[in-house]
PDB file as gemmi writes it, atoms N, CA and C in Angstrom:
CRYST1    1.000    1.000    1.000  90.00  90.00  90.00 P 1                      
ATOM      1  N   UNK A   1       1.410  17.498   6.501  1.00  0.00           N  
ATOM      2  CA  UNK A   1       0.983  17.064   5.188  1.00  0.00           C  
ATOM      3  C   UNK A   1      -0.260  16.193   5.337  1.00  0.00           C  
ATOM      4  N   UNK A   2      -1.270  16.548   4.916  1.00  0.00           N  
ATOM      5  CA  UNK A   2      -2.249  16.261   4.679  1.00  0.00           C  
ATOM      6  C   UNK A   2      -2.338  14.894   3.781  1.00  0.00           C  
ATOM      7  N   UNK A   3      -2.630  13.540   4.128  1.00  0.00           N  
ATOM      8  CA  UNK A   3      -2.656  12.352   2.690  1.00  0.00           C  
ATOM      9  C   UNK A   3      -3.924  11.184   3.105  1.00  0.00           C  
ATOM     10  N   UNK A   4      -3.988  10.689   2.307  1.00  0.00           N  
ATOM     11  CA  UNK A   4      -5.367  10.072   2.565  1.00  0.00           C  
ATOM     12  C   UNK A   4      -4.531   8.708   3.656  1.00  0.00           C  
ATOM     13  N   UNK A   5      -5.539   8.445   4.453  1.00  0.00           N  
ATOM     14  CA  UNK A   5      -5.370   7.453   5.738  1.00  0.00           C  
ATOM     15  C   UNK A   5      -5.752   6.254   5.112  1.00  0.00           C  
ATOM     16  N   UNK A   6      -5.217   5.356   5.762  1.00  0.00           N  
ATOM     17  CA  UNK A   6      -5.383   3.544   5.802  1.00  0.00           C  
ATOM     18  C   UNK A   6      -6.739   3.433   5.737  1.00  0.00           C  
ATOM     19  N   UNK A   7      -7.470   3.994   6.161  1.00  0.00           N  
ATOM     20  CA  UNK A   7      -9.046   3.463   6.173  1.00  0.00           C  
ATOM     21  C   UNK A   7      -9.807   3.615   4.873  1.00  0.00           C  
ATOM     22  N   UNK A   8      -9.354   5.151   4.621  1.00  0.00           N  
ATOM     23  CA  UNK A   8      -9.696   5.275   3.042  1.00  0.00           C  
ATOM     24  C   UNK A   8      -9.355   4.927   2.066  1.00  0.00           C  
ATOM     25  N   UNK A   9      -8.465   4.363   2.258  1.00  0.00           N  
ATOM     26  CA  UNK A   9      -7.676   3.356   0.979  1.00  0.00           C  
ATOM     27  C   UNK A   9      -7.861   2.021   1.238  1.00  0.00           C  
ATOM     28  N   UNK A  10      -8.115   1.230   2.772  1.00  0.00           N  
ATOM     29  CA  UNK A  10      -9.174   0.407   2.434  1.00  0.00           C  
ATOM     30  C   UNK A  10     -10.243   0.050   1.918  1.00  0.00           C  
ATOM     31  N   UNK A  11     -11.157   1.338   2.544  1.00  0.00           N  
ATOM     32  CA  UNK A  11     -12.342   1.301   1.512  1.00  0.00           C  
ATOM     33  C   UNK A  11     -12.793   1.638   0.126  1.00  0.00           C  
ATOM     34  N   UNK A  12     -12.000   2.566  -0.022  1.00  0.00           N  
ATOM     35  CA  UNK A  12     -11.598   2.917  -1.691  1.00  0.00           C  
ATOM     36  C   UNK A  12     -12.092   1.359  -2.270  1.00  0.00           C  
ATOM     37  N   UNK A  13     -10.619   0.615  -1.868  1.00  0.00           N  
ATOM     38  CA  UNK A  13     -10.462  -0.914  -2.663  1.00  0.00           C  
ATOM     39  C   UNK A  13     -11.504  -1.799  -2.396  1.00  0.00           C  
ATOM     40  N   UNK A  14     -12.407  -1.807  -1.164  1.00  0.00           N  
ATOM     41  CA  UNK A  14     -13.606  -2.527  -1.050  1.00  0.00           C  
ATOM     42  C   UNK A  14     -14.755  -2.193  -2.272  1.00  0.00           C  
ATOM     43  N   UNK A  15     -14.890  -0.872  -1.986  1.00  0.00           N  
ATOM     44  CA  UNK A  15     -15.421  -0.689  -3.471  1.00  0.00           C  
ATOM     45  C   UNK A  15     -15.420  -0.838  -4.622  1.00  0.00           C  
ATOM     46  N   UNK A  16     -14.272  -0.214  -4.600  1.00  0.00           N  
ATOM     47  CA  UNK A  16     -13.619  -0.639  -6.089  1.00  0.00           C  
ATOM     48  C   UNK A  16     -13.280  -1.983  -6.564  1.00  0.00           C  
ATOM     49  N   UNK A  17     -12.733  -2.898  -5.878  1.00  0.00           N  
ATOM     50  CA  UNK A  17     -12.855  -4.468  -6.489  1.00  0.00           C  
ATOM     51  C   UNK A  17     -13.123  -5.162  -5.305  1.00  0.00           C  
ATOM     52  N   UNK A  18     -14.269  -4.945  -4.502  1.00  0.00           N  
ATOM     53  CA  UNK A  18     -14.955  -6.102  -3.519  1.00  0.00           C  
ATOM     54  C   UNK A  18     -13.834  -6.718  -2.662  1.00  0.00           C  
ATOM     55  N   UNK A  19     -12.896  -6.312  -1.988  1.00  0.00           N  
ATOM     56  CA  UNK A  19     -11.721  -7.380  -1.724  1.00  0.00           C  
ATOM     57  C   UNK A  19     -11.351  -5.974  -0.240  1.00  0.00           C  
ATOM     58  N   UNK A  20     -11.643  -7.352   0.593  1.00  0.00           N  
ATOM     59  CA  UNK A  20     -11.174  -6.457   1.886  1.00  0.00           C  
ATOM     60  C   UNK A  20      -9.715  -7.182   2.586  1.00  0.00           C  
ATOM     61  N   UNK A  21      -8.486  -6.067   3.591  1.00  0.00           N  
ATOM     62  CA  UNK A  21      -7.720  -6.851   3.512  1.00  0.00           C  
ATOM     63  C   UNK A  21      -7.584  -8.176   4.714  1.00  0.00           C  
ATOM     64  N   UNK A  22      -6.653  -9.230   4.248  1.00  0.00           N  
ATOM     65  CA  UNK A  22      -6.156 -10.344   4.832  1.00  0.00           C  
ATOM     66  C   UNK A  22      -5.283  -9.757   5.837  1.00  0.00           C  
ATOM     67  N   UNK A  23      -5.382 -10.230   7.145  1.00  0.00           N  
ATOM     68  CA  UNK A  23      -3.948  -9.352   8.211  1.00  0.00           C  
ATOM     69  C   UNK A  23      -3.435 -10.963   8.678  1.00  0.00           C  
ATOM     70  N   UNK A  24      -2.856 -11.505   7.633  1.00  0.00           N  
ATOM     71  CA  UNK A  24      -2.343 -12.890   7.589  1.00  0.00           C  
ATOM     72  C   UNK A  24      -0.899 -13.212   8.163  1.00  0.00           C  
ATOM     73  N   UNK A  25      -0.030 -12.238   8.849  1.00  0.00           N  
ATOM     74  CA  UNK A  25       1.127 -12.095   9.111  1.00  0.00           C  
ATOM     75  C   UNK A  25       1.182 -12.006  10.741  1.00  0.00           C  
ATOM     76  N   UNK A  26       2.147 -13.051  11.165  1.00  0.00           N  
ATOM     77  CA  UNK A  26       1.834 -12.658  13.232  1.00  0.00           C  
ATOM     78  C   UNK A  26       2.745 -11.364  13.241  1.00  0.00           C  
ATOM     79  N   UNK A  27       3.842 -11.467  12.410  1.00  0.00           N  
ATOM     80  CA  UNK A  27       5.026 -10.545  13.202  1.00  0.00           C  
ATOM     81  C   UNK A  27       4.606  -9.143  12.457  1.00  0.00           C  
ATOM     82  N   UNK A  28       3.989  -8.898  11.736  1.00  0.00           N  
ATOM     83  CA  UNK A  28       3.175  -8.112  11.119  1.00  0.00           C  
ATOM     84  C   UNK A  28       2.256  -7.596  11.204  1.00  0.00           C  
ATOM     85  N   UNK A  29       1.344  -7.832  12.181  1.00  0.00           N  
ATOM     86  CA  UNK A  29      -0.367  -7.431  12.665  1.00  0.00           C  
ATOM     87  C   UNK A  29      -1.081  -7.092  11.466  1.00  0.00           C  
ATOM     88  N   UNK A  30      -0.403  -5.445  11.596  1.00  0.00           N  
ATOM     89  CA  UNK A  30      -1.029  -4.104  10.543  1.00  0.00           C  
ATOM     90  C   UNK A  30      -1.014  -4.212   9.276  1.00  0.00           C  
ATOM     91  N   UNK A  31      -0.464  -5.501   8.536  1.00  0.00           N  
ATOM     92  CA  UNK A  31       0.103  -4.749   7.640  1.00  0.00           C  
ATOM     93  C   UNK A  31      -1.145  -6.311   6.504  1.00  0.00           C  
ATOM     94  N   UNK A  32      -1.663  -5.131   6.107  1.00  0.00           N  
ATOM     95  CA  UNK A  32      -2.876  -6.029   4.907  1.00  0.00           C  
ATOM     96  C   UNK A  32      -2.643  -6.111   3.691  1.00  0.00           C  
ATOM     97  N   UNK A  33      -2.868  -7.856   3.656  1.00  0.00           N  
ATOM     98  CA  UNK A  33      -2.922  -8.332   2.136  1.00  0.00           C  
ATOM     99  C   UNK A  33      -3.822  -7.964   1.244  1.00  0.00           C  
ATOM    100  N   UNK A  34      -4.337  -7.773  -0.209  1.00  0.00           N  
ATOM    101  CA  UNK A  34      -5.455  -7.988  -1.171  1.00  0.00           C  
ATOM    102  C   UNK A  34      -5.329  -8.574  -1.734  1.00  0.00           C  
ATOM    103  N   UNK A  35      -6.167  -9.622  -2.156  1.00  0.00           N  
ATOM    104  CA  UNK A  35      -6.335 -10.313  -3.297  1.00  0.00           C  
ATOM    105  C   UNK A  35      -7.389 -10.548  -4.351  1.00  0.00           C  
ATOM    106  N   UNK A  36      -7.145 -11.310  -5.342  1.00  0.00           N  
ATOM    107  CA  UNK A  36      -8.058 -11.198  -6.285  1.00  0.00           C  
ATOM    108  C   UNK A  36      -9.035 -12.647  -5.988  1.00  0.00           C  
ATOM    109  N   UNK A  37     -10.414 -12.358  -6.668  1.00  0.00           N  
ATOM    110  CA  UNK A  37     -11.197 -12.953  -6.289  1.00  0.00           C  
ATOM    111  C   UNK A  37     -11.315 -14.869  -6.824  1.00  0.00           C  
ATOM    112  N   UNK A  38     -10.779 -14.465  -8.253  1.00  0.00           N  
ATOM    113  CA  UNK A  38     -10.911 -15.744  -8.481  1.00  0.00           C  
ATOM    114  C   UNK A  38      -9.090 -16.706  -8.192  1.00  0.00           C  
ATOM    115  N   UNK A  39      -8.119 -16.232  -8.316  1.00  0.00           N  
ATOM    116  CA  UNK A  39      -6.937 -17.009  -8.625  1.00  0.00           C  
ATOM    117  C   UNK A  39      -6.388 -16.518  -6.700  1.00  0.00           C  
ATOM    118  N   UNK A  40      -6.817 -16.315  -5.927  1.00  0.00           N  
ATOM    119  CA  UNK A  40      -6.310 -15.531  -4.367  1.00  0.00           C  
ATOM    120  C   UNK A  40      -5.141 -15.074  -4.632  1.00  0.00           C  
ATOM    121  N   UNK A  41      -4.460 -15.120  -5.889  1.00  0.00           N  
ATOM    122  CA  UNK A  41      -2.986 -14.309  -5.716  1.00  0.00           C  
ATOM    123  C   UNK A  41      -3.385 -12.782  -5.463  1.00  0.00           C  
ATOM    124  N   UNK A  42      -1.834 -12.517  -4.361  1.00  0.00           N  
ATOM    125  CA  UNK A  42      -2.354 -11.275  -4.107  1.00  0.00           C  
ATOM    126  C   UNK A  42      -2.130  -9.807  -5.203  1.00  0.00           C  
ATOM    127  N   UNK A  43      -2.628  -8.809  -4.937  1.00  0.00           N  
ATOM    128  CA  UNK A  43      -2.216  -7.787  -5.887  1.00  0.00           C  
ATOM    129  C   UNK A  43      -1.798  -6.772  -5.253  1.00  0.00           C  
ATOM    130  N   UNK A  44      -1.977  -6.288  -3.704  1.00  0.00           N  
ATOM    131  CA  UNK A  44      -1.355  -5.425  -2.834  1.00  0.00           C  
ATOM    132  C   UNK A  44      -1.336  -5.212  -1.248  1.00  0.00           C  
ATOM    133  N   UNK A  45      -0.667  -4.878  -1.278  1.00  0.00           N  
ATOM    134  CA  UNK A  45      -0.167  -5.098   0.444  1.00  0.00           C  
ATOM    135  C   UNK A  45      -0.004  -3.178   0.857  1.00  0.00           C  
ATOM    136  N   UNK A  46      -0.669  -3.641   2.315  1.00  0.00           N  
ATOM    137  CA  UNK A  46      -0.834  -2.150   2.750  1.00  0.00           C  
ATOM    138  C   UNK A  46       0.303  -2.118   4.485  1.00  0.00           C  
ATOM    139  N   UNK A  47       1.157  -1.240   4.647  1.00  0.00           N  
ATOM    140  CA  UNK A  47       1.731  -1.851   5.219  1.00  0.00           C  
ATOM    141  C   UNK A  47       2.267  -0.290   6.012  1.00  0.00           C  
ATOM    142  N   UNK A  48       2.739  -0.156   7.489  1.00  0.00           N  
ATOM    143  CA  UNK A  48       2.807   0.675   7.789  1.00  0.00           C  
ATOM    144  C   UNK A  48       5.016   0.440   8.193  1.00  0.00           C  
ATOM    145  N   UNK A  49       5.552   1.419   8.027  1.00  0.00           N  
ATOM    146  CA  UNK A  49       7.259   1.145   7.302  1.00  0.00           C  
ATOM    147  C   UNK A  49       7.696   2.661   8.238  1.00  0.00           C  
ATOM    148  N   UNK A  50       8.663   1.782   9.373  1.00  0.00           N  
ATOM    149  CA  UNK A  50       9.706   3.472   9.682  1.00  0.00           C  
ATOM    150  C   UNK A  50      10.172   4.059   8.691  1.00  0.00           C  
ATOM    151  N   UNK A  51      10.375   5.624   9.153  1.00  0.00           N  
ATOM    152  CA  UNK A  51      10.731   6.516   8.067  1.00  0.00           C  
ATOM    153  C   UNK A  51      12.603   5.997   7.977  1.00  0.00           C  
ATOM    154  N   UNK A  52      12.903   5.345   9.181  1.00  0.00           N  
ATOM    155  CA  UNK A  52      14.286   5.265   8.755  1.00  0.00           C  
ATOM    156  C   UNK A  52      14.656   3.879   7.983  1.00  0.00           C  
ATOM    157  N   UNK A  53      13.436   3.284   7.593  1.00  0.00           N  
ATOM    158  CA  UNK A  53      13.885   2.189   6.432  1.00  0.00           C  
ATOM    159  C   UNK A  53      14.070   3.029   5.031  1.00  0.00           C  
ATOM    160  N   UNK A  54      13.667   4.333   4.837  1.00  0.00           N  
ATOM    161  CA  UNK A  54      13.984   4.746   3.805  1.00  0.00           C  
ATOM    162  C   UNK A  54      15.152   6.291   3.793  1.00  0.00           C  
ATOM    163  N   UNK A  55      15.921   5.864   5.014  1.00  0.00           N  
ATOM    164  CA  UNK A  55      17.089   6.913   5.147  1.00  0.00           C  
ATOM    165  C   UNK A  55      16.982   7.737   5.999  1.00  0.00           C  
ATOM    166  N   UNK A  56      15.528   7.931   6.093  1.00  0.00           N  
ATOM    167  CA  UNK A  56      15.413   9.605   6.607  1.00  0.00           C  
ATOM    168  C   UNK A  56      16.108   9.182   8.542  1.00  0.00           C  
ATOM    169  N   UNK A  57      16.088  10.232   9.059  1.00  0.00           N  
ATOM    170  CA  UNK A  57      16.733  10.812  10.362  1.00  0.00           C  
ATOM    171  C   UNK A  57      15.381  11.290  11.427  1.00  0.00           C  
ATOM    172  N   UNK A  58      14.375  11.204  10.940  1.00  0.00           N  
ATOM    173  CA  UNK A  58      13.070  11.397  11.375  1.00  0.00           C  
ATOM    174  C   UNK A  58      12.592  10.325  12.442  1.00  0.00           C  
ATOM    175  N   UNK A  59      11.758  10.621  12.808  1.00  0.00           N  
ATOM    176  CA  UNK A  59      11.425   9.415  13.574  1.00  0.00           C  
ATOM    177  C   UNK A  59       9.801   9.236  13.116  1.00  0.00           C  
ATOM    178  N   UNK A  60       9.031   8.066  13.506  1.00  0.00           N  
ATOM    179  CA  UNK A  60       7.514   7.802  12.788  1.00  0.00           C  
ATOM    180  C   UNK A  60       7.634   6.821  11.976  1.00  0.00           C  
ATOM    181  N   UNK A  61       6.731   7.333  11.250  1.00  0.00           N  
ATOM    182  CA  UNK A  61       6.542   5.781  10.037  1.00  0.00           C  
ATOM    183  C   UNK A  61       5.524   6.229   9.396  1.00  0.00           C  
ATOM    184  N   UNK A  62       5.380   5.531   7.942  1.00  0.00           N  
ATOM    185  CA  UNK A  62       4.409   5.891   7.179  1.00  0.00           C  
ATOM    186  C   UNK A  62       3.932   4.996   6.960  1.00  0.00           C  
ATOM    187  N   UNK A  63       2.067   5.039   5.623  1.00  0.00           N  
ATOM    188  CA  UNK A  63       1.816   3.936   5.061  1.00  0.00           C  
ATOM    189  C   UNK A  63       2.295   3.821   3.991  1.00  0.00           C  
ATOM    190  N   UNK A  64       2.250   2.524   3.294  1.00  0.00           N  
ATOM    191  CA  UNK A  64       2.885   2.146   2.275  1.00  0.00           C  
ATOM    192  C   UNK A  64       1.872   1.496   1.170  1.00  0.00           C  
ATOM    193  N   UNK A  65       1.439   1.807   0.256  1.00  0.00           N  
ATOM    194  CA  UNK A  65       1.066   0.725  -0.432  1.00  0.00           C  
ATOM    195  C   UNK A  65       1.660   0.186  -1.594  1.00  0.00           C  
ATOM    196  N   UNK A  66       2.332  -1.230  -1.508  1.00  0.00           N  
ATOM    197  CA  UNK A  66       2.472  -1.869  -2.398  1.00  0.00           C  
ATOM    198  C   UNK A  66       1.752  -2.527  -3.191  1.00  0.00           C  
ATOM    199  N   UNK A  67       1.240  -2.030  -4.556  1.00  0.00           N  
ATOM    200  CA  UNK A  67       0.510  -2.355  -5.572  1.00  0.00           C  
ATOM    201  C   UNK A  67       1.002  -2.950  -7.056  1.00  0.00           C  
ATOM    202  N   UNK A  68       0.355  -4.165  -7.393  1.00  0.00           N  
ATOM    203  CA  UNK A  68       0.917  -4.355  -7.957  1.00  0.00           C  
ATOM    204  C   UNK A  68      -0.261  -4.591  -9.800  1.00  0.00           C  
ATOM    205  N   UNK A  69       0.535  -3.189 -10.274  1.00  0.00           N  
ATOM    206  CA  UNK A  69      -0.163  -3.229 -11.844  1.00  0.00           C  
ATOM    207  C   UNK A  69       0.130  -2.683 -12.913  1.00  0.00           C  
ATOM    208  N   UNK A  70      -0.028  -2.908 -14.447  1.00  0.00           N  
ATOM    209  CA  UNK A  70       0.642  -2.863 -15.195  1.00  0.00           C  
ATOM    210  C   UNK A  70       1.954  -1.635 -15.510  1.00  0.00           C  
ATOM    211  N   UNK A  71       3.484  -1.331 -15.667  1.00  0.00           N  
ATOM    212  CA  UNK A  71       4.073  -0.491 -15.971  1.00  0.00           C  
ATOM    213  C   UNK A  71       3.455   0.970 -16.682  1.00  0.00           C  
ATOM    214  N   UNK A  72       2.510   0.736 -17.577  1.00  0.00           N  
ATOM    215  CA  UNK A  72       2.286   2.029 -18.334  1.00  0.00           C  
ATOM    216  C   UNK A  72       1.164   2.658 -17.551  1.00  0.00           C  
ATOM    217  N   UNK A  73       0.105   1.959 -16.757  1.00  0.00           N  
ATOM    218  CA  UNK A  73      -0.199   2.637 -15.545  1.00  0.00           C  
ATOM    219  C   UNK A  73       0.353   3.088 -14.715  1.00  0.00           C  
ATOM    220  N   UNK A  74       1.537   2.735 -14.193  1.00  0.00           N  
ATOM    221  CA  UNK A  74       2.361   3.558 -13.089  1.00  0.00           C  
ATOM    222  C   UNK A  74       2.710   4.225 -13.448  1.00  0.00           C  
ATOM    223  N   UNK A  75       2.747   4.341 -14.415  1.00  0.00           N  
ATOM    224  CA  UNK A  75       3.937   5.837 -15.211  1.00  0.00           C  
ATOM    225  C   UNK A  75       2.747   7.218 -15.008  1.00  0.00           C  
ATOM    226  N   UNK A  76       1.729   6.704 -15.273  1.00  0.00           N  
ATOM    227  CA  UNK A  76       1.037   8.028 -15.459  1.00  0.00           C  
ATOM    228  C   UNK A  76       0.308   7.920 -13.588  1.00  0.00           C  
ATOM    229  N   UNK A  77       0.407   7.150 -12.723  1.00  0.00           N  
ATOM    230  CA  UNK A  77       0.064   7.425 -11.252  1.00  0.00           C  
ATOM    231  C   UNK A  77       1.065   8.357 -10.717  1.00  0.00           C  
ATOM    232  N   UNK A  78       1.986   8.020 -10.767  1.00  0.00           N  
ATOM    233  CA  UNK A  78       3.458   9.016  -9.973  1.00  0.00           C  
ATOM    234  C   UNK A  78       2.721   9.933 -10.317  1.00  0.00           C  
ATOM    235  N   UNK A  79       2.852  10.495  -8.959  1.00  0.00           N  
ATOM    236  CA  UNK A  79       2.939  12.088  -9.066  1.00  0.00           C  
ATOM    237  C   UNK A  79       4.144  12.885  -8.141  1.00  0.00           C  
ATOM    238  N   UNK A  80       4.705  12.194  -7.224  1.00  0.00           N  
ATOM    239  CA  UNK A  80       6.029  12.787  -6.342  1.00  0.00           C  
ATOM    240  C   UNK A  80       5.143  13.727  -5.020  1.00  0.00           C  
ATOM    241  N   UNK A  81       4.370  13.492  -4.567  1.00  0.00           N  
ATOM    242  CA  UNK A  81       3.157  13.927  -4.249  1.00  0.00           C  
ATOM    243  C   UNK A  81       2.703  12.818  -3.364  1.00  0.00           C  
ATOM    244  N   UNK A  82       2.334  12.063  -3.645  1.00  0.00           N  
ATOM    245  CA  UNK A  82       1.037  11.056  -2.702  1.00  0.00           C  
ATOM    246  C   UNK A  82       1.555   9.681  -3.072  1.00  0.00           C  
ATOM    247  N   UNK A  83       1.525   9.426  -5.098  1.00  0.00           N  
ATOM    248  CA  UNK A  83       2.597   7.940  -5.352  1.00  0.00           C  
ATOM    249  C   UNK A  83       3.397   8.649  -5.697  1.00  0.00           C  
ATOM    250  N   UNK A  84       4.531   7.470  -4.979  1.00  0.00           N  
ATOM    251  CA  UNK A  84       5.908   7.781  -5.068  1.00  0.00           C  
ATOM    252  C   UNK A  84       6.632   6.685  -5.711  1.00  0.00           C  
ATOM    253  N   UNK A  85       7.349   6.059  -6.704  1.00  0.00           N  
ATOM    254  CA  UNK A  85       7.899   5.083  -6.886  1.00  0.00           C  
ATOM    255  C   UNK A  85       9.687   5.070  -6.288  1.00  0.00           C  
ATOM    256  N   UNK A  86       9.820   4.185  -5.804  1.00  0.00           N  
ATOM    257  CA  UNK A  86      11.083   3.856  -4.857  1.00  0.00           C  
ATOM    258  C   UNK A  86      11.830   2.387  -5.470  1.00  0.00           C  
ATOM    259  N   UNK A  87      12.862   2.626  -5.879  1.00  0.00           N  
ATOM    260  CA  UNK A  87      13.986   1.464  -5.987  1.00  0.00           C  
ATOM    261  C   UNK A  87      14.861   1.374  -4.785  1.00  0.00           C  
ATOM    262  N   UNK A  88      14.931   0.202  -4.462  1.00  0.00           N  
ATOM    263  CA  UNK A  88      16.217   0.054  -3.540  1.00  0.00           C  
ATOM    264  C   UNK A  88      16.974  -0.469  -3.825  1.00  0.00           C  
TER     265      UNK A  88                                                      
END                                                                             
């Protein structure tokens, strides 16, 4: 499966709102903060997650991005495809 890589979705977001990520975590290395420019709260975290934190029997790991923005935008991002929304 073919999906866009960590780099391009870094830079995507450099572009798109000037904000490159924070790797502010020791036990964490990989896994990058964003934030916003004026208030530093963050708005998403890029983060690389074994496939068996989400059940599977596989072995690897994927990326993750946790983003965080309004409900009636997410509704129309899902696609089951590339975003995926996940409850645990």
């Amino acid at each position: 499966m073919n999906g866009i890589t960590k780099e391009e979705v870094t830079e995507y977001i450099a572009l798109r709102w000037g904000t490159r990520a924070e790797y502010i975590f020791k036990n964490s290395p990989n896994t990058g903060i964003f934030r916003h420019h004026e208030n530093k709260k963050w708005y998403g975290a890029l983060m690389r997650v074994p496939l068996s934190k989400f059940g599977s029997k596989k072995g690897g790991s994927v990326n993750i991005l946790n983003y965080k923005c309004d409900p009636v935008l997410l509704a129309r991002l899902i696609d089951g495809k590339s975003i995926f929304l996940l409850i645990i």
